[in-house]
N, C-alpha and C positions, 0 to 999 in steps of 0.2 A: 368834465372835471377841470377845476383848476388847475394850471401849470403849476401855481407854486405847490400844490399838495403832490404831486409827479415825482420827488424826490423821495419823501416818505413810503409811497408805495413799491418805487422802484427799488429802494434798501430792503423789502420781504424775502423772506428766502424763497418765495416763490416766485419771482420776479427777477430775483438778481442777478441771474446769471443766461438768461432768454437774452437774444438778438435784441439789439436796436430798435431797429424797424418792425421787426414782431412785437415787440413791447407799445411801442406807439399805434400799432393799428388795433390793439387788445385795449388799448385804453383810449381811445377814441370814442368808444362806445361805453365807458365805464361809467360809473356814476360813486362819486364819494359824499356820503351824506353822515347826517346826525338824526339820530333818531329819541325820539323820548322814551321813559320805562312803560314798558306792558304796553308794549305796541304790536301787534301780528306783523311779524313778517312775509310767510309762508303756512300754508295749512295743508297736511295731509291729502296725500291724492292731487292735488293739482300737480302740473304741469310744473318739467324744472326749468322755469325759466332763466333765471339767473344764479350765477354760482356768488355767495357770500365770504366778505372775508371782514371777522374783526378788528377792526386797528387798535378801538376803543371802547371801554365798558363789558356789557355779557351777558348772553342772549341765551337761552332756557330754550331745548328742544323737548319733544313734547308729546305724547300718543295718548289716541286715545279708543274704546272698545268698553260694548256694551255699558256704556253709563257710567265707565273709568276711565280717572287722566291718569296719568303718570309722568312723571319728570325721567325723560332718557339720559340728559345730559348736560351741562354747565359747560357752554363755551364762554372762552376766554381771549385774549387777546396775544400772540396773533396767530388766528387761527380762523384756515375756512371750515366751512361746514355744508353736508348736503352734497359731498364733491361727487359719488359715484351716480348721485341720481342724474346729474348734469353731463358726467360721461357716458353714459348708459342713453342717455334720453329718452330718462324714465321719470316716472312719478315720483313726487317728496313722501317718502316712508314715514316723515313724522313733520311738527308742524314745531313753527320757531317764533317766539317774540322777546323781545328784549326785556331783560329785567332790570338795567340801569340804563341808562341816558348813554346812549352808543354809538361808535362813529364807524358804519358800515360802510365798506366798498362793494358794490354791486355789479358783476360782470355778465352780458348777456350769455348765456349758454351756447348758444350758435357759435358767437365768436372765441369762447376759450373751444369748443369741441376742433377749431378750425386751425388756431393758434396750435393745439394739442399737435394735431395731424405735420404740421411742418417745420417746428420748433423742438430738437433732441433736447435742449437743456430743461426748457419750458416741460415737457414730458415728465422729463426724468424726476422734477422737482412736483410736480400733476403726482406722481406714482409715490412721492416718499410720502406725503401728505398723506395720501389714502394708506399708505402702511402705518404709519403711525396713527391715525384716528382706526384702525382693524385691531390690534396689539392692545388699543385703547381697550376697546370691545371685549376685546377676547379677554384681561385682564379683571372687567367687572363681571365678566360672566363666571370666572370664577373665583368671584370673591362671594358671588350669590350661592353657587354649587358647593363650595367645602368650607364655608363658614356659617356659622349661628349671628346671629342680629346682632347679640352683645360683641361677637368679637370683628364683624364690621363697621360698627360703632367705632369701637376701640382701635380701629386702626385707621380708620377716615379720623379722627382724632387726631392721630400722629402725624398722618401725613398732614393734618392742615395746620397742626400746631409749625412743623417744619415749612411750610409754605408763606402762611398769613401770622407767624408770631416769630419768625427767624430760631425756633425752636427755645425761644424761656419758658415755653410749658404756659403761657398766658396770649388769649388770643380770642377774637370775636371772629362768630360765626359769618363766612361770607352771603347767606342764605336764611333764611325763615326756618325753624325747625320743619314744619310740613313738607317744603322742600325737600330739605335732607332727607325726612324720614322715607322721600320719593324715591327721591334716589337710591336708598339702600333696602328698596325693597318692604318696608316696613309702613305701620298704620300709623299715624300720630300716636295714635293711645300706646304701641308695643315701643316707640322711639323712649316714650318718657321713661316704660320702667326700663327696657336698657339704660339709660341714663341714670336710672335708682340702683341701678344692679353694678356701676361700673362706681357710685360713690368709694368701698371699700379699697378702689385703686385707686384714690387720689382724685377724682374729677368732679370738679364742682363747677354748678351752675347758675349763671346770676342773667336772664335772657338765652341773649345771644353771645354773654360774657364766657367765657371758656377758662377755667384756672388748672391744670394737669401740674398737681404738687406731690404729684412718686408717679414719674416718666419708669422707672425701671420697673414698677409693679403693672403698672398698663401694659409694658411691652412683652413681661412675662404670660401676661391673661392672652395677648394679640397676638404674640409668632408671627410677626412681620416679617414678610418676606418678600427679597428684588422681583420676583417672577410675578407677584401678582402689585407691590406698594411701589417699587422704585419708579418713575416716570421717564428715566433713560436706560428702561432695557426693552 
């Protein structure tokens, strides 16, 4: 790795508070790269070799069974991924490639399990990572169990209008409908009529163009709630 990219990494909240010397012998072996869209990173079942951290861009995890893919998960920046396989020194659960032009940090597994072992700050910041990507989890697991398609539609809506549109109710999709539809559990075909079914609450579609013009009618339909929508609980 370059020294001048040493600073940017060392500002990560998982980095910034590790030892000195533990930070340099962790990044000795690191690798900061750029990668292009739809690239494989990792694929299922192999070996963890390396634990991933995005700085930049975002990288689409992925499974797949009996002649079906599905989209696990939309990482973002900044954000590792795959971290318990690399603790565990176990196999990647699921497999990862980039969906835009990305700038990965790549740390061998040996040397974070080793950093892990003698670094409390490094640890402690190793474990809020993995809590927060579980809460993650547990969070869309159940948005799948006590919600209908329309009403997590409907609330991936809000949250991404308050994300990707500073909440005007007007915002493009960060993703391909297919995508989406992956992620929330749903087939292309059931995405579009949810999408026909949420028109009487305001939501109109132009692509990947997004317009939400009666937010109070959608949130009436969605019962949005901190426990499963908020991202800091």
């Amino acid at each position: 790795m370059r020294s001048s990219d040493l600073p940017q990494v060392r500002a990560l909240s998982l980095f910034s508070s590790m030892g000195e010397e533990n930070f340099e012998a962790l990044m000795q072996a690191a690798y900061l790269q750029t990668f292009p869209p739809q690239l494989d990173l990792v694929h299922e079942g192999d070996p963890a070799d390396f634990l991933y951290v995005v700085i930049e861009g975002c990288v689409e995890l992925y499974a797949n069974a009996n002649r079906r893919e599905a989209t696990m998960a939309m990482v973002h920046p900044v954000s590792a991924f795959i971290l318990a396989a690399v603790l565990k020194d176990a196999v990647y659960l699921m497999s990862a490639r980039t969906r835009a032009r990305s700038k990965i940090l790549l740390i061998p597994s040996e040397n974070v399990r080793s950093i892990f072992e003698l670094d409390d700050a490094f640890a402690r910041a190793m474990v809020l990572e993995m809590a927060g990507s579980y809460r993650y989890v547990i969070k869309e697991h159940k948005g799948l169990k006590l919600r209908s398609s329309v009403e997590r539609l409907a609330n991936t809506l809000l949250r991404q209008d308050h994300q990707f549109g500073n909440g005007s109710g007007t915002f493009e999709l960060p993703y391909d409908k297919r995508t989406l539809a992956s992620l929330l559990g749903m087939t292309p075909e059931n995405l579009s009529r949810a999408f026909n079914t949420l028109k009487p609450y305001g939501v109109e579609v132009d692509g990947t163009k997004i317009r939400l013009s009666d937010i109070k009618s959608l949130k009436t339909l969605a019962k949005p709630t901190p426990l499963i929508d908020d991202p800091k609980t």
